[in-house]
C-alpha positions in Angstrom: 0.0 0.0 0.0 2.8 2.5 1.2 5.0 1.8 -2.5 1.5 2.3 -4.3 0.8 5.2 -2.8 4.1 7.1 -2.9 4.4 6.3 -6.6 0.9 8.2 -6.8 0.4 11.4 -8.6 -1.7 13.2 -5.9 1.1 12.2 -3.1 1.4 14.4 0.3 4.9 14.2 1.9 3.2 15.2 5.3 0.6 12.0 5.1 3.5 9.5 3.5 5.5 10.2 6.6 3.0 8.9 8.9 2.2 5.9 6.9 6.3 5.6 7.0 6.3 6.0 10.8 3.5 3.9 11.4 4.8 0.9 9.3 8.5 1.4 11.3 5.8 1.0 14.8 4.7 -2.3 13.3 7.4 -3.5 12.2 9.2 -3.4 15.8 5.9 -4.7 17.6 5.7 -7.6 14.9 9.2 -8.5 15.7 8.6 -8.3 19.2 5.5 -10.6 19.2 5.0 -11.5 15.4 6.9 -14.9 15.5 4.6 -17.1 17.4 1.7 -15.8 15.5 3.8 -16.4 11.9 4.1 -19.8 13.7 0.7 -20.6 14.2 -0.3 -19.4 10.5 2.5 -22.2 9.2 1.5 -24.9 10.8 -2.2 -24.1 9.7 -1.7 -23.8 6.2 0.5 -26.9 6.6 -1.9 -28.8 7.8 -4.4 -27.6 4.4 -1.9 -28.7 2.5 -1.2 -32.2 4.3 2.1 -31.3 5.3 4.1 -32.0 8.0 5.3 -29.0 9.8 8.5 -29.7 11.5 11.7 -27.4 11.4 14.7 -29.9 10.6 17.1 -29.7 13.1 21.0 -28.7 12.2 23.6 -30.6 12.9 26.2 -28.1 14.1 29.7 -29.4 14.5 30.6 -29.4 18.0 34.3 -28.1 19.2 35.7 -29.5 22.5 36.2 -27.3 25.3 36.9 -27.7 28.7 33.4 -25.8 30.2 30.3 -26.8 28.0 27.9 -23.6 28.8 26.8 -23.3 25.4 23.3 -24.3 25.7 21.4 -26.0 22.2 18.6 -24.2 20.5 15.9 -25.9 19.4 15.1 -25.2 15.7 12.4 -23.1 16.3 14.4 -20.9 18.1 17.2 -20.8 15.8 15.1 -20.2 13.0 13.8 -17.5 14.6 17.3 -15.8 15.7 18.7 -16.6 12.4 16.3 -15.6 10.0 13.5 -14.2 11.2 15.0 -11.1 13.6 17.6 -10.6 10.4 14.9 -10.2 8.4 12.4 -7.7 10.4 15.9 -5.9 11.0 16.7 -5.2 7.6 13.2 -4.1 6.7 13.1 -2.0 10.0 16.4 -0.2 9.2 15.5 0.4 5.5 12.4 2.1 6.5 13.6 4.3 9.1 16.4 5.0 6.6 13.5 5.9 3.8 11.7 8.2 7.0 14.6 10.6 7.5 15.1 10.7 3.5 11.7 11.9 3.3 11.7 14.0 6.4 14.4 16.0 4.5 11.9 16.4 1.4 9.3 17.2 3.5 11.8 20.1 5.4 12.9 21.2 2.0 9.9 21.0 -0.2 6.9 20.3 2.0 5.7 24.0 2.3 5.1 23.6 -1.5 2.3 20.7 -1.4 -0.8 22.8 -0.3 -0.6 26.2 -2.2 -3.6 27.8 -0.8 -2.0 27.0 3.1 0.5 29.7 1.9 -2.2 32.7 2.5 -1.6 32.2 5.8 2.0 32.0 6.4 3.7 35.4 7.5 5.8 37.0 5.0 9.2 36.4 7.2 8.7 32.5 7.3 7.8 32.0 3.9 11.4 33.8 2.8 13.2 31.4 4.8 11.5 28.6 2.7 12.1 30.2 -0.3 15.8 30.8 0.6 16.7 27.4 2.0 15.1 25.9 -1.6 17.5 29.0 -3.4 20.4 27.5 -1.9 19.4 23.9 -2.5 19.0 24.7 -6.5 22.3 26.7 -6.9 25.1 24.8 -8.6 27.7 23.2 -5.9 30.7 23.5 -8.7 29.8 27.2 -9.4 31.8 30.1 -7.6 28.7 32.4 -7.5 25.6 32.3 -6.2 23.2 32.0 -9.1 20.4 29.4 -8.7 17.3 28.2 -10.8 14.9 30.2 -8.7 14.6 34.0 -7.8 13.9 34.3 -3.9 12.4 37.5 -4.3 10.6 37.0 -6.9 10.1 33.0 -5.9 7.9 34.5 -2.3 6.9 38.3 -2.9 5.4 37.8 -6.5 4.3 34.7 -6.5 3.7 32.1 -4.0 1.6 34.9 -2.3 -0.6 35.2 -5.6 -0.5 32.1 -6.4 -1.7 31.1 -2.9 -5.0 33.0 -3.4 -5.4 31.7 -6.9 -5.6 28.2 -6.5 -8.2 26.3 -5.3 -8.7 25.5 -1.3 -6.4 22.1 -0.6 -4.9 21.6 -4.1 -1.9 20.0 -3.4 1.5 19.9 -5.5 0.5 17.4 -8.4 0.3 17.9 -12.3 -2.7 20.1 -11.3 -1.2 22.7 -9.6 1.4 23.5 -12.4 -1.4 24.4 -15.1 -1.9 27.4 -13.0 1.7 28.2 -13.5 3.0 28.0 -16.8 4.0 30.8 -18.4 3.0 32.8 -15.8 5.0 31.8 -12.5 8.5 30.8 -13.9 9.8 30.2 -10.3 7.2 28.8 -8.8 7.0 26.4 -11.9 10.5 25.3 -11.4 9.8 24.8 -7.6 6.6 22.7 -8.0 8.5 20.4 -10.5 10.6 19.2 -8.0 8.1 17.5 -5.7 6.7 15.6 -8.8 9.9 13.7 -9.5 9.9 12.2 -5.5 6.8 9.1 -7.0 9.4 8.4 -9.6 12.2 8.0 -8.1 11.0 6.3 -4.8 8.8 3.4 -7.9 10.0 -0.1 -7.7 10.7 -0.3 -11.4 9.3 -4.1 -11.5 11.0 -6.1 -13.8 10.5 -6.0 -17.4 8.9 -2.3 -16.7 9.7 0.7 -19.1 10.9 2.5 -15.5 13.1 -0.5 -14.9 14.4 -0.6 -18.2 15.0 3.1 -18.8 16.7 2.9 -15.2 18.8 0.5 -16.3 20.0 2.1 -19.4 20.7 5.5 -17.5 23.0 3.4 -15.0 24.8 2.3 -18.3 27.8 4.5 -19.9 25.9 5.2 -23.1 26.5 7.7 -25.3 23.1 10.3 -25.8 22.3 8.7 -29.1 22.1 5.1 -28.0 19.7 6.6 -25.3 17.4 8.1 -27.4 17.2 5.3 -29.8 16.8 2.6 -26.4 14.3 5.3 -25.4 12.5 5.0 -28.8 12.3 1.5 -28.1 11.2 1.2 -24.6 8.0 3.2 -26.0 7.4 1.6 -29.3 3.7 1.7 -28.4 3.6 5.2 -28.7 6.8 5.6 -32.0 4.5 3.4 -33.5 1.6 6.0 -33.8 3.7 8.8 -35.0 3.9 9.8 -38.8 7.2 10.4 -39.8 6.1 11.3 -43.5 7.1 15.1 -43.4 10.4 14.2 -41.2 11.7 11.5 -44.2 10.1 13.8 -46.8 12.5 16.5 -45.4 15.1 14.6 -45.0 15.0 13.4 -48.5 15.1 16.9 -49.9 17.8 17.7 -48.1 20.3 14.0 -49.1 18.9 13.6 -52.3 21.7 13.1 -54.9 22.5 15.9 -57.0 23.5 15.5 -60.9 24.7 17.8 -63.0 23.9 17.8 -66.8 25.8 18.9 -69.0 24.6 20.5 -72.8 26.8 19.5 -76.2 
């Protein structure tokens, strides 16, 4: 549910972030008390299947020593130590990893996914927004301090307007920038950014045009071999364009020239 929704259109950082924390909750209670009911489950669907649920028991090789206080565990045990805990771990840590990630987007960008909140906001706290997402957009390699957005501009002119534009609880989606176009070049810029976070956070299943357009821009390809693996990603849609004018062109342009000559 959490993957499907982040990879949505009409995403809100603030509400991902709880379904984030919430899931990081359940996955520590479910590690805490989750095994014996996991247990239970097994052994019923075991039993529909006419299967025999038993844990084989490893042989571990045993080294002589001259105090035995190792105790044994019983496979049950060890399974759950071994694989289970690692398991619930890994998830655990890789969520709470994704939490702060979006915690950051939602510190950078998160002013930016309900417009019309804006009209409230005083005019010194919506600057500091502005200027912390100035500073992320300049260019680390450049000596000055030139960036994609206009601060000034970015706040006074038009977040303000905008914000009593839109409609009430519009959020950042591909909505929100049809109000902007051509009219709000900074706060165009600024609202693209939020759109790319369902991309980047997708799965990219296997066999996907995501996946394989990921794994073409992980390749060292040159920009042509892009555009033509592009091309053929999305042959559905190359194959309803009309390239009639582009080859007549083209052959206007190459066509052999021969010169005549008179007697």
């Amino acid at each position: 549910f959490i993957a499907k929704w982040m990879q949505s259109p009409k995403i809100q950082i603030v509400v991902t972030l709880k379904h984030i924390d919430a899931l990081a909750h359940f996955g520590k209670q479910y590690r805490e008390s989750g095994f014996t009911i996991a247990l239970i489950i097994a052994k019923e669907q075991a039993d529909n299947m006419g299967v025999e649920a038993m844990l084989e028991e490893r042989r571990v090789p045993q080294k002589k020593c001259l105090l035995s206080y190792e105790g044994q565990d019983n496979p049950e045990e060890n399974f759950k130590v071994e694989y289970f805990n690692v398991i619930l771990d890994t998830a655990i840590i890789s969520i709470q990893s994704q939490f702060q990630q979006f915690k950051i987007y939602e510190d950078n960008f998160g002013f930016l996914y309900n417009i019309s909140s804006l009209k409230g906001w005083e005019n010194v706290h919506l600057m500091d927004q502005c200027k912390v997402l100035h500073d992320l957009l300049q260019d680390p390699d450049s000596m000055s301090s030139e960036s994609d957005i206009d601060t000034i501009e970015l706040c006074e002119e038009e977040l303000q307007m905008l914000s009593s534009l839109v409609p009430e609880k519009l959020y950042c989606s591909s909505t929100a920038t049809t109000y902007v176009n051509g009219v709000y070049p900074n706060a165009s810029i600024a609202l693209r950014l939020p759109l790319t976070i369902p991309v980047t956070v997708a799965l990219g299943e296997r066999f996907s045009c995501l996946k394989l357009i990921k794994t073409y821009l992980r390749s060292f390809m040159s920009q042509e071999r892009l555009g033509l693996a592009q091309l053929s990603i999305e042959s559905d849609v190359t194959n309803q364009l009309d390239y009639s004018d582009i080859l007549q062109d083209i052959s206007s342009v190459k066509a052999r020239k021969k010169t005549f000559y008179g007697d």
